[in-house]
C-alpha positions as CSV (number, residue, x, y, z in Angstrom):
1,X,325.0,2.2,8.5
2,X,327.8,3.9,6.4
3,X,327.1,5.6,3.3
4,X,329.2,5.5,1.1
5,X,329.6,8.0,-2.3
6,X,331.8,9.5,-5.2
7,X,330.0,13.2,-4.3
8,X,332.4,15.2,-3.0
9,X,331.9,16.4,0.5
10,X,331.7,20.1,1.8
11,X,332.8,20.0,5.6
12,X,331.2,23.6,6.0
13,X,328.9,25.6,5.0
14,X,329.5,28.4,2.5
15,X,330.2,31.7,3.7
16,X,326.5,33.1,2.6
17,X,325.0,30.2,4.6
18,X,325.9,31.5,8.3
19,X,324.7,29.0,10.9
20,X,323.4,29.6,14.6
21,X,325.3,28.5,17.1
22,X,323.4,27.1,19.8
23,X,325.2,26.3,23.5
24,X,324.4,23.3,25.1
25,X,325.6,23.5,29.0
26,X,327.6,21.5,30.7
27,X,326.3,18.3,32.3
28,X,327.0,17.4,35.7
29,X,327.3,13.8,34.5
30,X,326.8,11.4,31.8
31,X,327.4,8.1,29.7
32,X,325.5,5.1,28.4
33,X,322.1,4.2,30.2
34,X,321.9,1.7,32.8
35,X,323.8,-1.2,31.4
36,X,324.0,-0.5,28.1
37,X,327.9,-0.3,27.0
38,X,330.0,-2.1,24.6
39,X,329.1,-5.2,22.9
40,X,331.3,-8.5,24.1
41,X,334.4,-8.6,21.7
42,X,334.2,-6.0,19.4
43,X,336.1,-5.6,15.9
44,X,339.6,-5.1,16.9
45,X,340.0,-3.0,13.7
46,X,337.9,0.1,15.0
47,X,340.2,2.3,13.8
48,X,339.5,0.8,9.6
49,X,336.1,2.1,9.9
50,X,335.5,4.2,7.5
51,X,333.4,7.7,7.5
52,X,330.5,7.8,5.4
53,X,331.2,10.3,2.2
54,X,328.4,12.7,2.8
55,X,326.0,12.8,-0.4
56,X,322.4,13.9,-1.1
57,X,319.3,11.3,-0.1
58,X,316.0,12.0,0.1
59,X,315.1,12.4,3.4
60,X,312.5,10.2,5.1
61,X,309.2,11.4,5.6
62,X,307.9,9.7,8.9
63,X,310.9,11.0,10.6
64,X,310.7,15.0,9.5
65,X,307.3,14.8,10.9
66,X,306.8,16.7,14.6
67,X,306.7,14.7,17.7
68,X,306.2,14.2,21.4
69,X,308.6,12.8,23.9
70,X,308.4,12.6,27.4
71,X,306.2,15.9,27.6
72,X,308.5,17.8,24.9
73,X,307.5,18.3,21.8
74,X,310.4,18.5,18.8
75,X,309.9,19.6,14.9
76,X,312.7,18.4,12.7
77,X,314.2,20.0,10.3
78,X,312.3,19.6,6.7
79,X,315.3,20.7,4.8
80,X,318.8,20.5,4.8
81,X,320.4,23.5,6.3
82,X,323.2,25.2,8.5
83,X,323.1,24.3,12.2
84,X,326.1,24.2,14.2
85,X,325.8,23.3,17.7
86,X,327.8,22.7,21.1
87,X,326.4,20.4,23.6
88,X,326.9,16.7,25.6
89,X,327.6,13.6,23.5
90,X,327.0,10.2,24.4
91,X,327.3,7.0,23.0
92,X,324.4,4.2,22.8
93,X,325.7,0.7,22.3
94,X,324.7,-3.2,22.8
95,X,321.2,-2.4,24.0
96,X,319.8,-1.0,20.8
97,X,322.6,-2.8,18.0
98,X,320.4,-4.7,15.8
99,X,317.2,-2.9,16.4
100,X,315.1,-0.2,14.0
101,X,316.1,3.5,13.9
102,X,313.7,5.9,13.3
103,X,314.9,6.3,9.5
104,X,314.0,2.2,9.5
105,X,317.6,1.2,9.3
106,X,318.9,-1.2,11.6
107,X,321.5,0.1,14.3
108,X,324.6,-1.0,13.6
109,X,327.1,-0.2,17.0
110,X,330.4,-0.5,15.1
111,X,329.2,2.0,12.1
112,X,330.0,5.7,11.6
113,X,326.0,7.1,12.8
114,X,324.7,9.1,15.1
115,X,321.1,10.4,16.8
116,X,319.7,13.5,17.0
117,X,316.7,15.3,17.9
118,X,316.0,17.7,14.9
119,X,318.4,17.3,12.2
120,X,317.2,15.8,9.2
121,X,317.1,12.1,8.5
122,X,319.1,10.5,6.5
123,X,321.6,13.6,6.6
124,X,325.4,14.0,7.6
125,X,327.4,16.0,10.6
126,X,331.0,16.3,11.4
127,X,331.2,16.2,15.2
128,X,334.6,17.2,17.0
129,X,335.7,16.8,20.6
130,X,336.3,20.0,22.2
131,X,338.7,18.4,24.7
132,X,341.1,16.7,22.3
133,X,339.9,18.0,18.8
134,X,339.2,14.7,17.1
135,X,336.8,15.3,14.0
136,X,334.5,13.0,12.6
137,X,331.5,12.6,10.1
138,X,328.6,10.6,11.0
139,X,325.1,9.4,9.3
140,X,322.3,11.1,11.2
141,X,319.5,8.0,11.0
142,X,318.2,7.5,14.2
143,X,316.5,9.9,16.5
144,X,317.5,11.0,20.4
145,X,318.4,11.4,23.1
146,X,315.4,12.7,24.7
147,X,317.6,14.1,28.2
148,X,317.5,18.0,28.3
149,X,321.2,17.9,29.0
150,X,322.5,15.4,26.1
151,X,323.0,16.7,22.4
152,X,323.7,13.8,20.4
153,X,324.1,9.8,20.8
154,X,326.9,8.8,18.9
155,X,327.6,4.9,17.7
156,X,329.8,3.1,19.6
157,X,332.2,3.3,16.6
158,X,331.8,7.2,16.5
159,X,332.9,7.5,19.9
160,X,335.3,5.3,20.3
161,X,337.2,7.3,17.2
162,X,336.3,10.6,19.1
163,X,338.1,9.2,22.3
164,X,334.5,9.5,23.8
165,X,334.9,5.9,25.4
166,X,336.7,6.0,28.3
167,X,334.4,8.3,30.1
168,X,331.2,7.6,28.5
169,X,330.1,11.3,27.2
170,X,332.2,14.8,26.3
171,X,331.2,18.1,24.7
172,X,331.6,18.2,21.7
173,X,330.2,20.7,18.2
174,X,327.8,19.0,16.3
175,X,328.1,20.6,12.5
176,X,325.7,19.9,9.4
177,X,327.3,19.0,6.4
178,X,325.5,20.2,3.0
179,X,326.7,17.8,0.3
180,X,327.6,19.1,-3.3
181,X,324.3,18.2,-5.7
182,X,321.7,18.2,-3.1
183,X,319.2,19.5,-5.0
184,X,318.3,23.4,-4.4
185,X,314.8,22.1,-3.2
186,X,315.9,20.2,-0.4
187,X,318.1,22.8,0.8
188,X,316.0,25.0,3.6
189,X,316.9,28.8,4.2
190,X,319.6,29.3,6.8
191,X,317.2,32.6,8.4
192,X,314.5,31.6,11.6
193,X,316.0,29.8,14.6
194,X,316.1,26.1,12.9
195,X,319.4,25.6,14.4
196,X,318.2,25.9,18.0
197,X,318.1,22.2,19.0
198,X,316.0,23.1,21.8
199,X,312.4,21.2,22.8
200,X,309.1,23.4,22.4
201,X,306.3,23.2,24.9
202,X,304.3,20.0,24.7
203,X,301.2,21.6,22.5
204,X,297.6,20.9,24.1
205,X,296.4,18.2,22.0
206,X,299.3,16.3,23.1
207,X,299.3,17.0,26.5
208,X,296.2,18.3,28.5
209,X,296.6,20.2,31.6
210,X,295.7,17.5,33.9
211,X,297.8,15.2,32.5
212,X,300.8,17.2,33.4
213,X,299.2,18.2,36.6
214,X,299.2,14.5,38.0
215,X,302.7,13.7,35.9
216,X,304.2,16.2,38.4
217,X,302.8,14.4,41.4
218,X,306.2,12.5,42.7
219,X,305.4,9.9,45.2
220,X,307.8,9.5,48.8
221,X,311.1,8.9,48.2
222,X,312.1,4.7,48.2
223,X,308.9,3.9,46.8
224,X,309.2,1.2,43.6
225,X,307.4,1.3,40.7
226,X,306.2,-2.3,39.3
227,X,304.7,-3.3,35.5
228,X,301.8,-4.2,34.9
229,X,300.3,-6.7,33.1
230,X,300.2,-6.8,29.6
231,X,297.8,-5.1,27.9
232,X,295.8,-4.8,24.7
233,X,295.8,-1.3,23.0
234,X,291.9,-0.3,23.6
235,X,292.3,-1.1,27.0
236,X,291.0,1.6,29.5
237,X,292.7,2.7,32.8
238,X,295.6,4.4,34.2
239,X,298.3,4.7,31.9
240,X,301.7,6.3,31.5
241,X,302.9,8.6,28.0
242,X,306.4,8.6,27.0
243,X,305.4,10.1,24.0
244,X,303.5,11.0,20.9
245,X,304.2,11.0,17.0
246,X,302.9,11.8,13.6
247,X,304.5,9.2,12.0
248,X,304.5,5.2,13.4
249,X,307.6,4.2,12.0
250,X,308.9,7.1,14.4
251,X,306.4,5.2,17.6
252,X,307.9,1.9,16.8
253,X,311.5,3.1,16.9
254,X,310.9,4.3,20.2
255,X,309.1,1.9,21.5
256,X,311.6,-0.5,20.6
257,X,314.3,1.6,22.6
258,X,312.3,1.9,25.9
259,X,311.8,-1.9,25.7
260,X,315.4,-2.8,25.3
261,X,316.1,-0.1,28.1
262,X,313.4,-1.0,30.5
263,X,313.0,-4.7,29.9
264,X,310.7,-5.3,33.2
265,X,308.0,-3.0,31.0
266,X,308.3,-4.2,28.1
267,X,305.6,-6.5,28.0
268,X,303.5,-3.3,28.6
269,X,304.7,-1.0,26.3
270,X,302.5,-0.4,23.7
271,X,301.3,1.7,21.0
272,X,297.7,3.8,21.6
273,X,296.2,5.9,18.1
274,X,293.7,8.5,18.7
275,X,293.6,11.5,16.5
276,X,296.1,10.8,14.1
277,X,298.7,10.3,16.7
278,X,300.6,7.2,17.9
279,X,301.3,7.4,21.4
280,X,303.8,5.2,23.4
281,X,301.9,4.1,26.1
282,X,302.8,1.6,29.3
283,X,299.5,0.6,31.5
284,X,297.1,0.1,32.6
285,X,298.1,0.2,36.6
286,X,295.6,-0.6,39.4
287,X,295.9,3.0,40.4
288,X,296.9,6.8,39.8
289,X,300.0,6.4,42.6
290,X,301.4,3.0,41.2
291,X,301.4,4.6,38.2
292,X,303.5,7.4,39.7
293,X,305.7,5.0,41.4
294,X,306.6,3.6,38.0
295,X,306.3,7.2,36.7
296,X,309.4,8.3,39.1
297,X,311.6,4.8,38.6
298,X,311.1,5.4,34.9
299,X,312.3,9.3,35.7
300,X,315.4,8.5,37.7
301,X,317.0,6.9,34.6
302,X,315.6,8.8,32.1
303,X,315.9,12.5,33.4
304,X,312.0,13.2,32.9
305,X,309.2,11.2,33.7
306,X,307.0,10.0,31.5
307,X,302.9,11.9,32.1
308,X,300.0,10.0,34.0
309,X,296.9,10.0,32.2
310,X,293.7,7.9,32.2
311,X,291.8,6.8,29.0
């Protein structure tokens, strides 16, 4: 997951390159999801890891393209540019080490690497911990997390150097780093609000009306959602939509992260194209209010629920 480089590095952006500094608040809670955590044994020599020496890569196409999670719709940056931000940090861990990341790269727990919704893939951030003032620089190569209150998932590795570990999250700055010979066509204007981290409104096409209308329908409180029964993609019925993306490369990276989250759906979980979009499905459930039982089990761990919809 480290990249490693003779380019020298510039930690911050030159003085005619001003970034926007965008304020996450701060979270009543947070941490790992559900039992995610640390792997069983890891490297005793944490503290050897070494930072990736930010350089100029091309970036990945699939994962610069605009996308739909969870009713929220993000555009990534296209270029590299400022962006400084302050928000949550979190750490993922055993539950995803080994699978794809959005850039295709496998996720390695005990690299220097990080997730994030917008900045551009591969590229490189120097994070430090408001609390203690640890600094480190990370490989952006995955994309996440998709919790309005949560800035950036860092790799167990990341956070553990951060001191991040023994509470599970902690504000932190997230800051771009522009390396020396990036080409000048890669590098994108600093003007415009591309710092801003935050989601846009779920577009139309995406997301109809209705849809949303019977996502927001919560069932009584103690009721369980259940899976259902695997399904082949052209089936019809009632579904649930976690989210939506240009690219599939980006679908099956997600995909791949609700199934190691939610393993009791993951035999459901599937992939749905229609108009040149790959949509994360899970269906199809005997009825609109199982489907919003699931719909508010899924919501309780993830922070949003994912939209009912029938096809």
């Amino acid at each position: 997951m480290s990249a490693c480089g003779t380019v020298a590095r510039r930690d911050a952006p030159r003085a005619e390159r001003t970034p926007t500094t965008v304020i996450v608040p701060a979270p009543r809670g947070g941490g790992y999801y559900l039992d995610d955590g640390p792997g069983d044994g890891p490297p005793a020599d944490l503290d050897s890891v070494a930072e990736p020496e930010p350089k100029w890569e091309p970036l990945h196409r699939g994962a610069s393209r605009p996308y739909t999670v969870l009713g929220r719709s993000y555009a990534p940056m296209t270029g590299l540019a400022p962006y400084r931000a302050r928000g949550l940090a979190t750490w993922y861990g055993r539950r995803y080490h080994g699978k794809q990341t959005s850039s295709g790269e496998i996720y390695n727990m005990y690299g220097m690497s990080a997730a994030h919704p917008i900045l551009p893939i591969p590229s490189y951030a120097r994070i430090t911990n408001l609390q203690n003032n640890r600094s480190v620089v990370v490989r952006i190569n995955d994309r996440g997390p998709f919790v309005d209150d949560r800035l950036i998932d860092l790799s167990y590795a990341a956070a553990y150097k951060l001191g991040l570990l023994p509470r599970g999250s902690g504000m932190v700055e997230v800051e771009a780093i522009i390396p020396d010979g990036a080409p000048a066509t890669a590098v994108a204007s600093a003007g415009g609000t591309r710092g801003a981290w935050r989601p846009e409104k779920p577009q139309s096409s995406v997301a109809p009306p209705q849809e949303e209308a019977a996502a927001s329908a919560a069932p009584s409180k103690g009721e369980a959602g259940s899976a259902p029964a695997p399904v082949t993609a052209d089936a019809s019925g009632v579904f649930l939509q976690f989210g939506a993306f240009g690219s599939k490369d980006n679908a099956e990276s997600y995909l791949a992260r609700l199934q190691a989250q939610f393993e009791w759906l993951a035999q459901a979980l599937h992939i749905f194209t229609r108009d040149g979009l790959f949509r994360v499905h899970a269906g199809p459930y005997p009825s609109q209010s199982e489907a919003r039982r699931a719909a508010q089990r899924i919501g309780e761990a993830l922070g949003v629920r994912p939209m009912v919809l029938t096809r």
